[in-house]
KEKE-425652 format. One record per atom (N, C-alpha, C, O): y, x, z. Coordinates in steps of 0.1 Angstrom, whole numbers, plus 5000, padded with zeros to 4 digits. Layout:
N
YXZ ...
//
This chain:
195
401058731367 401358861361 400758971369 400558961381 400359101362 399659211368 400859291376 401959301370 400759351388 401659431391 401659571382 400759651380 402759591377 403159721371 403559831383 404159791393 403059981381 402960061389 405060081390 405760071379 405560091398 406860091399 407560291397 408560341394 406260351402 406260541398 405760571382 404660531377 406560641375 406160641365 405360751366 404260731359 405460891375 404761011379 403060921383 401960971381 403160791388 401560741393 401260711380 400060731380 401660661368 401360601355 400760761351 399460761352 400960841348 400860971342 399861041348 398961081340 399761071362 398761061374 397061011370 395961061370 397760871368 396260781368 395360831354 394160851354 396460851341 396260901327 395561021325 394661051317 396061091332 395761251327 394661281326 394261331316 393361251341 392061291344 391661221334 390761291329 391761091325 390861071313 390961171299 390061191291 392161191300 392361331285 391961471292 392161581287 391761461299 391261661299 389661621296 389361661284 388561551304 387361551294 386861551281 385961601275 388561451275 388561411255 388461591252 387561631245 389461691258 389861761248 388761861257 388661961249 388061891265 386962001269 386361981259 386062081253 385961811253 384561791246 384961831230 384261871220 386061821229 386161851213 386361981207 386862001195 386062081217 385562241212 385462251196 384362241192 386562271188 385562321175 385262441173 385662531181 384062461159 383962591154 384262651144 384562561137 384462771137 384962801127 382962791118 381962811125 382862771108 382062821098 380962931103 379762931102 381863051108 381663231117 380863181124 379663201123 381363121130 380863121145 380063061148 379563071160 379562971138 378462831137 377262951134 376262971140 377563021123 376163081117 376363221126 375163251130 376963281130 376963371142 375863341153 374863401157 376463201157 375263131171 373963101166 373063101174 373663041151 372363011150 371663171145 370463161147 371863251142 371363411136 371063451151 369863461152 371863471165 371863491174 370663441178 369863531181 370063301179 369563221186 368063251175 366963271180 368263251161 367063281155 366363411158 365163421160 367263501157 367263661162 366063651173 364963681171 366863591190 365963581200 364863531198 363863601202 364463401192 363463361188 362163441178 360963451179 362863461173 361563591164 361263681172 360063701176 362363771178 361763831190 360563781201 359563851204 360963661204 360363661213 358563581210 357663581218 358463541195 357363511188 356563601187 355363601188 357563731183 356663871178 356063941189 355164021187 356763931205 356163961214 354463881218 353263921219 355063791217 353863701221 352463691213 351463631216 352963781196 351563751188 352063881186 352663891175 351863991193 351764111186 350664201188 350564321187 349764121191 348364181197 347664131182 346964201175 348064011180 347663911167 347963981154 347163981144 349364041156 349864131143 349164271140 349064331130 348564311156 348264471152 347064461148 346664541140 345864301155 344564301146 344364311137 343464391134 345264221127 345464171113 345764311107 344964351098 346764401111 346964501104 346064611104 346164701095 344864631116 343864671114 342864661107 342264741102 342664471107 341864391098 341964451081 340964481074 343264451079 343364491068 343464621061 343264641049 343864741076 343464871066 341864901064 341364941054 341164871076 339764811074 339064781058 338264841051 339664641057 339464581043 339664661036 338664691029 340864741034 341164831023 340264911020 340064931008 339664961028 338865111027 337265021024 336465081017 336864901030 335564851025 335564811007 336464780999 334164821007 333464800990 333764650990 334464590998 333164600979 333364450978 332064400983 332164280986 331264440984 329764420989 330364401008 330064311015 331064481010 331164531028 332564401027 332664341038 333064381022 334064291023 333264141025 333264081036 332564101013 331563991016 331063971027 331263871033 330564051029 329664031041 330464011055 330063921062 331664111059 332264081066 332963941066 333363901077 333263851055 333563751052 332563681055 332863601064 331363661053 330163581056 330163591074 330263491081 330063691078 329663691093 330763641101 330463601112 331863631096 333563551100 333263441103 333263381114 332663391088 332463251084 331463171094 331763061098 330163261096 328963201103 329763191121 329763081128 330163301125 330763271136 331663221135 332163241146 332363151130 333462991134 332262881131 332262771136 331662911125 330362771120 329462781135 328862681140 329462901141 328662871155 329662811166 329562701172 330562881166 331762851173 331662631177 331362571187 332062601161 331862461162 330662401163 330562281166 329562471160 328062411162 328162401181 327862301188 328762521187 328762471202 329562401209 329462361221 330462381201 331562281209 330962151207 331062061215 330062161189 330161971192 328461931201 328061821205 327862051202 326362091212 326962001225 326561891229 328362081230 328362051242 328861901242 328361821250 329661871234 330361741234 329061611232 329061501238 327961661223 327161561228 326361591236 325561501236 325961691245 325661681260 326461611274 325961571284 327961611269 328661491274 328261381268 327461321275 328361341259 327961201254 326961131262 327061021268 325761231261 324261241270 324261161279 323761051279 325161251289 325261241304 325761121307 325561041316 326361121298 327360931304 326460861302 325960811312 325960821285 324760741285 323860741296 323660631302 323060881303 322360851310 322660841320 321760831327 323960821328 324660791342 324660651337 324360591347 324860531324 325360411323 323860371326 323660301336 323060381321 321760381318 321060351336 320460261340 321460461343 320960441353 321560361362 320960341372 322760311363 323660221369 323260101363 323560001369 322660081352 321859951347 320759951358 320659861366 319960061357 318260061364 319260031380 318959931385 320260121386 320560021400 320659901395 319559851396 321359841390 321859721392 320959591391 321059481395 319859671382 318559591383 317659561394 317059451397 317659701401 317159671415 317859601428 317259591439 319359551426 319759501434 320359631447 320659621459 320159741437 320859841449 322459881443 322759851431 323459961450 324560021447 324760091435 324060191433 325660061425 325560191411 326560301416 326760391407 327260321428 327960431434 327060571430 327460661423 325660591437 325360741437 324360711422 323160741423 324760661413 323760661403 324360841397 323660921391 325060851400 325061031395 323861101402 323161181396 323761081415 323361151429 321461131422 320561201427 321361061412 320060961415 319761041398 318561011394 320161111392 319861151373 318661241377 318661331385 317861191370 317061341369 316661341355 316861241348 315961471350 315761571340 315461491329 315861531318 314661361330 314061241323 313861121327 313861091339 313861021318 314160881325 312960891337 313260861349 311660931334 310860891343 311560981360 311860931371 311661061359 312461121372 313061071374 312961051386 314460961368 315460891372 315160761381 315760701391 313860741373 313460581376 312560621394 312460541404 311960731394 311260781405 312160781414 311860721425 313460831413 314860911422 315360781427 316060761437 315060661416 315760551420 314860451428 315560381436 313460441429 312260421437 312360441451 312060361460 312760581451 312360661462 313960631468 313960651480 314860601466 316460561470 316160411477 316660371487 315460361470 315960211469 314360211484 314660131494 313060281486 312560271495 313360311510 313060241520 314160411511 314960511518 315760361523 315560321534 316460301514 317660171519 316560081525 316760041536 315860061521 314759961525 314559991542 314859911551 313960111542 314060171555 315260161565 315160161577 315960171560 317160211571 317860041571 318760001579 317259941560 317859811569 316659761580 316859691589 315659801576 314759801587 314559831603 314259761613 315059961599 315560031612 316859971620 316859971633 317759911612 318759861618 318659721623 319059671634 318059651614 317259521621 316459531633 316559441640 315559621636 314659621649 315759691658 315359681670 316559741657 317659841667 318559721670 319059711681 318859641661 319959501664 318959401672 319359311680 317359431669 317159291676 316459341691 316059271700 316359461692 315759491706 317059531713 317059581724 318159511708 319559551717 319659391724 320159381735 318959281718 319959141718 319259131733 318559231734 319159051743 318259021752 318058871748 318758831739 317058781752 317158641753 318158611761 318358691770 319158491758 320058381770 319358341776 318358291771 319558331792 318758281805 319158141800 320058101792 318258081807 317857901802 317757861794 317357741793 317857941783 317557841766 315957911762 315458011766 315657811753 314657861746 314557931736 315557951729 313058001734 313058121722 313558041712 313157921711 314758121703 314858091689 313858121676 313858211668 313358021677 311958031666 312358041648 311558061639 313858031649 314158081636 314958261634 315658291624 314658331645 315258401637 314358501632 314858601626 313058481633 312358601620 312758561611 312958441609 312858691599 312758621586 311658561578 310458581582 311858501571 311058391566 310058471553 309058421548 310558571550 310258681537 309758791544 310358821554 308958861540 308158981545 309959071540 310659061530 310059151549 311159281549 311159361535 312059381527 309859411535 309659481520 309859401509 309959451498 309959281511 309859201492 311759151493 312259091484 312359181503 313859111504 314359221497 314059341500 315159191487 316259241481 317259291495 317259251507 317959401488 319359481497 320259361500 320759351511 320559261491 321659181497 321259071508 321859011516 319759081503 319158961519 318558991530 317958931538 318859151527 318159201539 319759251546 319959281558 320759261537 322259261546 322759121552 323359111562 322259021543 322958871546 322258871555 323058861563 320858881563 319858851569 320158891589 319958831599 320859091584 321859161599 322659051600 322358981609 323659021591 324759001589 324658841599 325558791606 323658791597 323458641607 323358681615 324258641623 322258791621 321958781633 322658911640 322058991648 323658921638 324459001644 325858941658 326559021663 
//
């Protein structure tokens, strides 16, 4: 059997803190008071709409004593020049959006032309120029530049090495490929041994 609390003051104690939340939450309203608070809360709201487009309302009401006083000829027309300027408006948005388009193609385009040469597609941004032929030049003149500098690091690694006293020259470690015709990854695998 459960022990029964033996204080009835602790039975009533333990009770109470759960009925005061029931009855905070069950607030009603009269009808009044319902459409009172939403008129109140609409009230604020329009207010604070009409602040924010009242620059919008005084155009419009300009716009229109304007119109008033124009011919039907001067009305056209101002309707026509409306019309052409939102038609330019989107003629340049979708200009620019496919000069984005552009740019990706020709950033994917040239991360193809690295990846063909066996060099990095990281600075294919670094590498765009004006026309494919400039891109393909920028990517030439990149891929000569890496050429060089594993060059440089290969004669700097092998005039650091000394020969080992007592052993004989190691007759394999030139490479076996002229430097210029090795691809980037065998002229890395190539340090990478003789390091």
């Amino acid at each position: 059997m459960a022990e029964e609390p033996t204080n009835t003051t602790e039975t009533q104690a333990k009770e109470q803190p759960k009925e005061q939340p029931e009855k905070e939450a069950q607030k009603t309203f009269t009808r009044e008071e319902l459409g009172q608070i939403v008129s109140t809360q609409i009230a604020k709201e329009r207010k604070r709409w009409e602040e924010e487009h009242q620059s919008d309302i005084e155009k419009a009401k300009e716009d229109g004593k304007a119109e008033a006083s124009m011919t039907a000829k001067q009305l056209a027309e101002k309707q026509a020049k409306d019309q052409a300027n939102k038609l330019n408006q989107r003629e340049d948005a979708l200009n620019k959006r496919q000069q984005e388009l552009d740019r990706r193609d020709h950033i994917a385009h040239t991360k193809d032309l690295l990846a063909e040469q066996d060099l990095p597609t990281d600075s294919a941004e670094m590498l765009l120029g004006e026309t494919e032929d400039d891109t393909k030049a920028n990517i030439q003149r990149f891929k000569e530049l890496v050429n060089q500098g594993v060059r440089n690091e290969l004669h700097k690694s092998s005039a650091e090495k000394s020969p080992q006293l007592g052993s004989p020259a190691n007759n394999n470690s030139a490479p076996k490929k002229d430097m210029a015709e090795m691809t980037y990854d065998e002229m890395k695998a190539y340090l990478e041994s003789h390091n």
